[in-house]
mmCIF file as gemmi writes it, N, C-alpha and C atoms, coordinates in Angstrom:
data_model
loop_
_atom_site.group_PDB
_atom_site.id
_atom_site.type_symbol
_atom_site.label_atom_id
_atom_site.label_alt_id
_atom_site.label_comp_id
_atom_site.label_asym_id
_atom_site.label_entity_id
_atom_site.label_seq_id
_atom_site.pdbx_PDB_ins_code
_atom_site.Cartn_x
_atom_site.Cartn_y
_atom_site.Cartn_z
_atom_site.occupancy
_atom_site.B_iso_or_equiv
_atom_site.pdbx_formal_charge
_atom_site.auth_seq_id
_atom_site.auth_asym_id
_atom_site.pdbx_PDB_model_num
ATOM 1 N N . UNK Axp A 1 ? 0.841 -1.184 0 1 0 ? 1 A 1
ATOM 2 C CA . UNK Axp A 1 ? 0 0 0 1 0 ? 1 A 1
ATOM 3 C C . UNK Axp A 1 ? 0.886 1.249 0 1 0 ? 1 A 1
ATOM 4 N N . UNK Axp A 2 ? 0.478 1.919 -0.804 1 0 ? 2 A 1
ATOM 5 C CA . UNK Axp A 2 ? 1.64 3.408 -1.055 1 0 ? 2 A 1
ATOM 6 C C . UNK Axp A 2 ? 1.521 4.219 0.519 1 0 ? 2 A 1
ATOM 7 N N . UNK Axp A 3 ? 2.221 5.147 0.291 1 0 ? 3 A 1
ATOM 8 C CA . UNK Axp A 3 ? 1.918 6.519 1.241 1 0 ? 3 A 1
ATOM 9 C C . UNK Axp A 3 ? 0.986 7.343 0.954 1 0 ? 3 A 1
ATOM 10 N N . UNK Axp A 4 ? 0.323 7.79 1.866 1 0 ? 4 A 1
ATOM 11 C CA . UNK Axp A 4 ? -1.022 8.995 1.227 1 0 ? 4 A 1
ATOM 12 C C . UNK Axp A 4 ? -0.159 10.379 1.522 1 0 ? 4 A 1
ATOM 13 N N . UNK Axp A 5 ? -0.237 11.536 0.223 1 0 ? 5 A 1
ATOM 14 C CA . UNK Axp A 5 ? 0.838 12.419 0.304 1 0 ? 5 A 1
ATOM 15 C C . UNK Axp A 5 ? 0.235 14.043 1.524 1 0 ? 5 A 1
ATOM 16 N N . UNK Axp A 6 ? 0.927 14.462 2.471 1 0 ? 6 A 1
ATOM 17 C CA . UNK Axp A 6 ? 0.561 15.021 3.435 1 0 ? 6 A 1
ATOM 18 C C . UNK Axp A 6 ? 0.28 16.162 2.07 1 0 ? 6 A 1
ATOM 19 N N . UNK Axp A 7 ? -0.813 17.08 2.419 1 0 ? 7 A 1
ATOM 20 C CA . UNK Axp A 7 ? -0.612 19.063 2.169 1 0 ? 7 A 1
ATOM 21 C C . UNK Axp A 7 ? 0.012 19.649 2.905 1 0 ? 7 A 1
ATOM 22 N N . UNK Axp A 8 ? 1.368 19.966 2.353 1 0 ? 8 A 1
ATOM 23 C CA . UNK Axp A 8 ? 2.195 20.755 3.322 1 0 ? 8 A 1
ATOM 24 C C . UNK Axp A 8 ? 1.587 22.089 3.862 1 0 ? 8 A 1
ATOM 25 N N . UNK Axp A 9 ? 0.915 23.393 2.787 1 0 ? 9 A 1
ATOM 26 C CA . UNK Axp A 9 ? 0.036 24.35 3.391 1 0 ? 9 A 1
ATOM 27 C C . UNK Axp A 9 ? -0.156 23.802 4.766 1 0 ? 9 A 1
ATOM 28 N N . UNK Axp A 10 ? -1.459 22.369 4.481 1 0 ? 10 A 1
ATOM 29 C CA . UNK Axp A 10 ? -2.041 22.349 5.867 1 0 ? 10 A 1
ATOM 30 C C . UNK Axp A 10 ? -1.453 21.759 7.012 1 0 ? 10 A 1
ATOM 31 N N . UNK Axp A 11 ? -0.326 21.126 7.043 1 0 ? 11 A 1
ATOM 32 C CA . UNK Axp A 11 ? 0.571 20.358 7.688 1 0 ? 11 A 1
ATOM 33 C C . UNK Axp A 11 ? 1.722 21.91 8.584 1 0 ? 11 A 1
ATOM 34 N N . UNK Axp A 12 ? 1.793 23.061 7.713 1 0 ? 12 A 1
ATOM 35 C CA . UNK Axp A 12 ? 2.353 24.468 8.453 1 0 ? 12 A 1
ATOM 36 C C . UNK Axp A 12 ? 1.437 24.875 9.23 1 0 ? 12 A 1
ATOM 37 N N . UNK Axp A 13 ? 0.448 24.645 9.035 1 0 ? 13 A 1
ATOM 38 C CA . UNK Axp A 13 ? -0.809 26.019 9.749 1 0 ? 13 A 1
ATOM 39 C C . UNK Axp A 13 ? -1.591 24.872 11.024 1 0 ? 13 A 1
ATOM 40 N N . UNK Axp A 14 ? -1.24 23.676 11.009 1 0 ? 14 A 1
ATOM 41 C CA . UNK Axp A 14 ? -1.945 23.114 12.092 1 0 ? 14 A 1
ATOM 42 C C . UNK Axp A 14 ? -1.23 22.197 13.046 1 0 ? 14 A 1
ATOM 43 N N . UNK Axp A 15 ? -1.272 22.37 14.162 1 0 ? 15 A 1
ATOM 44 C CA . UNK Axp A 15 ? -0.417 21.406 15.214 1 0 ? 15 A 1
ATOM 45 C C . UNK Axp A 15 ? -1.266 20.601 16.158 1 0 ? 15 A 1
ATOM 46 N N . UNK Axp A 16 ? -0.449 19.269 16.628 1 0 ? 16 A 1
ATOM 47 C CA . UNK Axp A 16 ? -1.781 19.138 17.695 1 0 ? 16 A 1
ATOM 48 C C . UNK Axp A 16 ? -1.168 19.581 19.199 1 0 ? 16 A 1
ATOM 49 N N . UNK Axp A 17 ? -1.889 19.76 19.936 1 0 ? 17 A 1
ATOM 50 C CA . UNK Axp A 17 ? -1.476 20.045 21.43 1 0 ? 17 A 1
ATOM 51 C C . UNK Axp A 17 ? -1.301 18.498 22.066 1 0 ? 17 A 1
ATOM 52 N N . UNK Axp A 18 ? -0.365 18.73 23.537 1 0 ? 18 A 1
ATOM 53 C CA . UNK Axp A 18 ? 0.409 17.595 24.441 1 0 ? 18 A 1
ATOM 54 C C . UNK Axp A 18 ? -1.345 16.807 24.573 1 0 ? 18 A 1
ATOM 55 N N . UNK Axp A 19 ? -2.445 17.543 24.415 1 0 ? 19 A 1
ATOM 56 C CA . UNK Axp A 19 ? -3.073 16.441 25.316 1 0 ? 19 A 1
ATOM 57 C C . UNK Axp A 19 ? -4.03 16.027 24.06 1 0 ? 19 A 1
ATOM 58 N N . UNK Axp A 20 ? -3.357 16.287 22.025 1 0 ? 20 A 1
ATOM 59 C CA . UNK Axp A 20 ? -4.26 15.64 21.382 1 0 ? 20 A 1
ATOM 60 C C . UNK Axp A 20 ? -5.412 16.592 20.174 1 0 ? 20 A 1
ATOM 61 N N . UNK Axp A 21 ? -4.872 17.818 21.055 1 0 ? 21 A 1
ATOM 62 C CA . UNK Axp A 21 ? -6.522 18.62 20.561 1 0 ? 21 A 1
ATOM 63 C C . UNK Axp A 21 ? -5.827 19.125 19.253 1 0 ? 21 A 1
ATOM 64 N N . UNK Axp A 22 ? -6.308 19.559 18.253 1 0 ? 22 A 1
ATOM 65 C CA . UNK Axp A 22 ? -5.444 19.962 16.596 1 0 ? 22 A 1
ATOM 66 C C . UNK Axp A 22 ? -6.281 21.424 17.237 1 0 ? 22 A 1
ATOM 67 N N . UNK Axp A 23 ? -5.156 22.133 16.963 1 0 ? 23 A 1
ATOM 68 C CA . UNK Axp A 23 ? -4.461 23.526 17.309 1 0 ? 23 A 1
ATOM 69 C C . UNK Axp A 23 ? -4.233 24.205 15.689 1 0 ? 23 A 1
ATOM 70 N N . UNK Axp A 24 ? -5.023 25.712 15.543 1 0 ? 24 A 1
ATOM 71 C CA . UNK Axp A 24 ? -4.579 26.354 14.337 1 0 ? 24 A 1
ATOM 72 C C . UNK Axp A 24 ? -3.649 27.856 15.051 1 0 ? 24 A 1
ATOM 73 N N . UNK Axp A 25 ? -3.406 28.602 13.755 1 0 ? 25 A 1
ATOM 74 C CA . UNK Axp A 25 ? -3.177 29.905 14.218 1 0 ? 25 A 1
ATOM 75 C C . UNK Axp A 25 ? -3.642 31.04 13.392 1 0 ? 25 A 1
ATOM 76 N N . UNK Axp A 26 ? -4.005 31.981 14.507 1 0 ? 26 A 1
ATOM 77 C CA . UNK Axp A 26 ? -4.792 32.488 14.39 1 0 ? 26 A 1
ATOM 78 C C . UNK Axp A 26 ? -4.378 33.775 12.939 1 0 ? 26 A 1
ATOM 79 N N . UNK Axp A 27 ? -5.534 34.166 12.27 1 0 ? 27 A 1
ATOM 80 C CA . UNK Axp A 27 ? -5.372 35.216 10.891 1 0 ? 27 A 1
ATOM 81 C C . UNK Axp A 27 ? -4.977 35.869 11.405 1 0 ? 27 A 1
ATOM 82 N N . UNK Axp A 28 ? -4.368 37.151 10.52 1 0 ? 28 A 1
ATOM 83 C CA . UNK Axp A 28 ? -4.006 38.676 10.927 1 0 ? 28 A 1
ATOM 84 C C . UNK Axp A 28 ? -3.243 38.812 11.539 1 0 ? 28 A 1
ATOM 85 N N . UNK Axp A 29 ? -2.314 38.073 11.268 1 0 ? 29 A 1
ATOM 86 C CA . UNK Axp A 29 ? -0.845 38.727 12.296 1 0 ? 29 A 1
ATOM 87 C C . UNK Axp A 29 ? 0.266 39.004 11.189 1 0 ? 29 A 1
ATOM 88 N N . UNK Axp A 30 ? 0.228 38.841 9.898 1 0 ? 30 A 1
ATOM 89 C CA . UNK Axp A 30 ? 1.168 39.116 9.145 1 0 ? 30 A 1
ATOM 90 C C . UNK Axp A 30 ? 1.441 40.417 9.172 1 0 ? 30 A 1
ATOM 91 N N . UNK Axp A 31 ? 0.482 41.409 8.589 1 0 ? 31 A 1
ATOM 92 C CA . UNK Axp A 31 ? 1.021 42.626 7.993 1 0 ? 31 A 1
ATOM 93 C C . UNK Axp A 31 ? -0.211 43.844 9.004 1 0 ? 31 A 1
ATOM 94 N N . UNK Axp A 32 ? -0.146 45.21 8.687 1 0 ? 32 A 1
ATOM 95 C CA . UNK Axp A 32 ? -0.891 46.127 9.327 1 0 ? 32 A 1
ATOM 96 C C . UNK Axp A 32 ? -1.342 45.785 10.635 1 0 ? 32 A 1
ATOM 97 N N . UNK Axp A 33 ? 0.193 45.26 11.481 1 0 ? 33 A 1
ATOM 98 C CA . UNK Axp A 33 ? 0.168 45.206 13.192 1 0 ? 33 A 1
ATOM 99 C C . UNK Axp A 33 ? 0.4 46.48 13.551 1 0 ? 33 A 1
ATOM 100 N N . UNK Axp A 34 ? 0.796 47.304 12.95 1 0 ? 34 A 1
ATOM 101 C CA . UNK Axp A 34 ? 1.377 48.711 13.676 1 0 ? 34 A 1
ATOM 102 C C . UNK Axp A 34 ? 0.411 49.414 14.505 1 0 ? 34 A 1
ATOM 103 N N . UNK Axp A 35 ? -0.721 49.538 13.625 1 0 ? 35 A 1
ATOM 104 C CA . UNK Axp A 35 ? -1.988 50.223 14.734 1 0 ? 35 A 1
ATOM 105 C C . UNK Axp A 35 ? -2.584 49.203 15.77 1 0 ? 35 A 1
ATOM 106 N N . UNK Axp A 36 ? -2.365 48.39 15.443 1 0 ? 36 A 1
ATOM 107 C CA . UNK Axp A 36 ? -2.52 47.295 16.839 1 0 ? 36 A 1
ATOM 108 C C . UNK Axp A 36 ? -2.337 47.009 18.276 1 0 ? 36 A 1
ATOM 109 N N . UNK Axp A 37 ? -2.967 47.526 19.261 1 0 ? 37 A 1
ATOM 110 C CA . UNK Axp A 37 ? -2.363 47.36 20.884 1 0 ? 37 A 1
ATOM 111 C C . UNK Axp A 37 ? -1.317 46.316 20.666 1 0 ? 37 A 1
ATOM 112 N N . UNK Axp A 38 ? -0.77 46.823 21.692 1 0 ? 38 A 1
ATOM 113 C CA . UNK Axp A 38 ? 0.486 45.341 21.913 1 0 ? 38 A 1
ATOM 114 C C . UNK Axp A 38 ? -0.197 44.322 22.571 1 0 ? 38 A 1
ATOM 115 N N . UNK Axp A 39 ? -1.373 44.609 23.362 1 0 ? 39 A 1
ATOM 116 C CA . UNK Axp A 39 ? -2.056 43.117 23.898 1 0 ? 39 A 1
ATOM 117 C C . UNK Axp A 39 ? -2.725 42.609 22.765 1 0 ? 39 A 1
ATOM 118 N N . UNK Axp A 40 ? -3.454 43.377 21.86 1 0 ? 40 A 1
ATOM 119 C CA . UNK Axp A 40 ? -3.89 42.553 20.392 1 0 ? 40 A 1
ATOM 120 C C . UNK Axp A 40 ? -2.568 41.466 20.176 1 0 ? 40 A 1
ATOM 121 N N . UNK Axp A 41 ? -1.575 42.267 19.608 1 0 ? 41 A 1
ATOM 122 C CA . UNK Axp A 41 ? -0.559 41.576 19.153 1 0 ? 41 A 1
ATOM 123 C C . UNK Axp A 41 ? 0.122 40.515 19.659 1 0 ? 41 A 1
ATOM 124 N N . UNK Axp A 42 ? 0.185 40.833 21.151 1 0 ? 42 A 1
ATOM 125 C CA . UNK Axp A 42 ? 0.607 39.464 22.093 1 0 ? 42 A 1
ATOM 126 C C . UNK Axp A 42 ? -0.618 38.235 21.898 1 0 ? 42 A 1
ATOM 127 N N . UNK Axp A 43 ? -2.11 38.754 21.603 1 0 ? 43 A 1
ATOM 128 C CA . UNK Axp A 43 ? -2.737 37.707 21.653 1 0 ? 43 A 1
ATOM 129 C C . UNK Axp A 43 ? -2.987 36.945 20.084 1 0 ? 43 A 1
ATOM 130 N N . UNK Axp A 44 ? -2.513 37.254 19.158 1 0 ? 44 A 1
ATOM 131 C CA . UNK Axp A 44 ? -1.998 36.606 17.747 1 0 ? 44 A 1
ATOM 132 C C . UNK Axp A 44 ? -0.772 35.824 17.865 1 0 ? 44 A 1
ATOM 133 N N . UNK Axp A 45 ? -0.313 35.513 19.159 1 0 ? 45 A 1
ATOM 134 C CA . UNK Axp A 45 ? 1.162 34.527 18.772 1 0 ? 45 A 1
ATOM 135 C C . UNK Axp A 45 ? 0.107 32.82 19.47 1 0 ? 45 A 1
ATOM 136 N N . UNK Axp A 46 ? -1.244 33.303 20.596 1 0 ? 46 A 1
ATOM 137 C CA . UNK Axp A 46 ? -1.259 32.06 20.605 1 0 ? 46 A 1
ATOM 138 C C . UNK Axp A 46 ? -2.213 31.483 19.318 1 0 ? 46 A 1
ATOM 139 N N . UNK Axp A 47 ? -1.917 29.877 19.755 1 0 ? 47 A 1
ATOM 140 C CA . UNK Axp A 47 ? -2.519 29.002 18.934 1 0 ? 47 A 1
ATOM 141 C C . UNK Axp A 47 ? -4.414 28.763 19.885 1 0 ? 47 A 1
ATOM 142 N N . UNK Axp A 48 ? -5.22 28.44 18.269 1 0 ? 48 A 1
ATOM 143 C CA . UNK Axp A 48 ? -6.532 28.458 18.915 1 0 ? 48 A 1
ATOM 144 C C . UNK Axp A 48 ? -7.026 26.661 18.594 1 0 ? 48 A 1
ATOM 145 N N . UNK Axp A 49 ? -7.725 26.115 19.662 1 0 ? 49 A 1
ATOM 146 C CA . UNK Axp A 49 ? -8.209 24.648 19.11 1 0 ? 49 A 1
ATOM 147 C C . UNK Axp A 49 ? -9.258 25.151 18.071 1 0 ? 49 A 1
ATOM 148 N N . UNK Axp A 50 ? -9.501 23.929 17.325 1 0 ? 50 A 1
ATOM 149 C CA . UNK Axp A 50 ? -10.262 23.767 15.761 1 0 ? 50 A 1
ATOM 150 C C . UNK Axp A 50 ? -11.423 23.236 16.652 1 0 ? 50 A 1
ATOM 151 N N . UNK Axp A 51 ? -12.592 23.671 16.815 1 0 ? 51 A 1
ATOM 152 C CA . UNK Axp A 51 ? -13.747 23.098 17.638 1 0 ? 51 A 1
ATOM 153 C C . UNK Axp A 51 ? -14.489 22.084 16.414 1 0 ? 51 A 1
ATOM 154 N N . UNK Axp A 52 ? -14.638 22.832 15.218 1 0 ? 52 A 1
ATOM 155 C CA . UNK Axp A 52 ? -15.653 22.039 14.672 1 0 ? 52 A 1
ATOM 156 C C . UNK Axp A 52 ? -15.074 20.36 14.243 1 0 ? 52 A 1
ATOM 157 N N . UNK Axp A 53 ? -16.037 19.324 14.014 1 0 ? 53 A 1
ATOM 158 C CA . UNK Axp A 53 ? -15.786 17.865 13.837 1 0 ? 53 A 1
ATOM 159 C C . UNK Axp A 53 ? -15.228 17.644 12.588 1 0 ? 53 A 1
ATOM 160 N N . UNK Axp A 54 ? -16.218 18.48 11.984 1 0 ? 54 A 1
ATOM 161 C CA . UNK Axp A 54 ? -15.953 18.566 10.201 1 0 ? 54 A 1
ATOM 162 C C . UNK Axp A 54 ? -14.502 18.977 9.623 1 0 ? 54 A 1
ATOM 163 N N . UNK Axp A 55 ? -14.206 20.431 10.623 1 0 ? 55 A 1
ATOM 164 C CA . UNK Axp A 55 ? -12.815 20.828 10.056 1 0 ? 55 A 1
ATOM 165 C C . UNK Axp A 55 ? -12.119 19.877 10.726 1 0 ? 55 A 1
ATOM 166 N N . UNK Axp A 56 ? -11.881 18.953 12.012 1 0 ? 56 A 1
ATOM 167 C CA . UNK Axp A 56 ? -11.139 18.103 12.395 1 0 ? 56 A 1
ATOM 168 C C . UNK Axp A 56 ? -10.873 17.263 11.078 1 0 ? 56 A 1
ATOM 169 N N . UNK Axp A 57 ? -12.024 16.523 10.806 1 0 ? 57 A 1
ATOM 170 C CA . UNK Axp A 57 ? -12.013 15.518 9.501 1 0 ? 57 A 1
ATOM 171 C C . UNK Axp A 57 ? -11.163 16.254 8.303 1 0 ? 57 A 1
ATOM 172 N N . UNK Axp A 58 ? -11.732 17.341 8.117 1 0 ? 58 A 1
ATOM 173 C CA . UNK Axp A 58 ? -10.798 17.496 6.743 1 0 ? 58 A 1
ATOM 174 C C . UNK Axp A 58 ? -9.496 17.706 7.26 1 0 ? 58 A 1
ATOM 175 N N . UNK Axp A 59 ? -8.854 18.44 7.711 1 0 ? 59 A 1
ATOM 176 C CA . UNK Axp A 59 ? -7.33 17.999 8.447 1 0 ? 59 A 1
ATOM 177 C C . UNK Axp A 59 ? -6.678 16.728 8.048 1 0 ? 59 A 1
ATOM 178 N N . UNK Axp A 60 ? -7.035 16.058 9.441 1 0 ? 60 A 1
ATOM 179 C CA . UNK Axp A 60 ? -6.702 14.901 9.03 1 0 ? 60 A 1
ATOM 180 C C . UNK Axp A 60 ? -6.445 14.112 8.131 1 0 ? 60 A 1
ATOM 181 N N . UNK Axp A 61 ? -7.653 14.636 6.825 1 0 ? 61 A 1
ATOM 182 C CA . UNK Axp A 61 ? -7.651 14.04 5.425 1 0 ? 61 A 1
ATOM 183 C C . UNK Axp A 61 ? -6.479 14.43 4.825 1 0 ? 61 A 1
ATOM 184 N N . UNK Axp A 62 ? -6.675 15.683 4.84 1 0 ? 62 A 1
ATOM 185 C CA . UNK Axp A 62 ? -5.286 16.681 4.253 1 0 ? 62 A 1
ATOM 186 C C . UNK Axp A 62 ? -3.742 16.367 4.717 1 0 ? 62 A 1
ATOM 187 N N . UNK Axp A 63 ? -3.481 16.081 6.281 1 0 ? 63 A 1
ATOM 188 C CA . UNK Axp A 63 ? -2.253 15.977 6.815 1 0 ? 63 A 1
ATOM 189 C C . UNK Axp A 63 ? -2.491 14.61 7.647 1 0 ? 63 A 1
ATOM 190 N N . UNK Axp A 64 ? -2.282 13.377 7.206 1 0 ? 64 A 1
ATOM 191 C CA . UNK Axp A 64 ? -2.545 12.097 8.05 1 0 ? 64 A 1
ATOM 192 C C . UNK Axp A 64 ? -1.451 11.629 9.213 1 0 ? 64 A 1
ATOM 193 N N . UNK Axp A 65 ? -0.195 11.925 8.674 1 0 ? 65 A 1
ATOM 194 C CA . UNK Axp A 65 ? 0.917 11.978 9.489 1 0 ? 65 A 1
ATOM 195 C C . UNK Axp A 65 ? 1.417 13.355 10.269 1 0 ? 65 A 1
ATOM 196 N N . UNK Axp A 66 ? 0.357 14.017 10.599 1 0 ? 66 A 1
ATOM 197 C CA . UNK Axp A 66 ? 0.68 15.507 10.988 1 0 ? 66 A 1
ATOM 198 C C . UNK Axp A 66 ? 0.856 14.745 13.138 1 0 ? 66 A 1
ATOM 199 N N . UNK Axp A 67 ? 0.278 14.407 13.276 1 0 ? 67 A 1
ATOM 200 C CA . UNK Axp A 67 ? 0.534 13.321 14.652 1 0 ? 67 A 1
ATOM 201 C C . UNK Axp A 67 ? 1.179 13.125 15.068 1 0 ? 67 A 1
């Protein structure tokens, strides 16, 4: 049986956390931070859990060895 090939895109943008949960990060932190509080900005470095089931599933589909 071959390898199923990961999406790297989605394999950068998603992690799972120590206890399992698939972890994204969050939009809008690239560019036009300047007018931004610095607590905005401190709160764009964390990572947010993926609640819905559906986006879990497609993940997974997309990155199988992301685990």
């Amino acid at each position: 049986m071959p390898k199923i090939k990961t999406h790297k895109a989605t394999a950068k943008r998603f992690k799972y956390s120590g206890r399992g949960k698939l972890m994204r990060t969050k939009s809008g932190k690239s560019h036009l931070r300047r007018k931004k509080s610095k607590r905005v900005k401190r709160l764009y470095d964390k990572m947010v859990r993926v609640d819905t089931p559906a986006e879990v599933k497609r993940v997974r589909k997309l990155a199988p060895y992301l685990k």
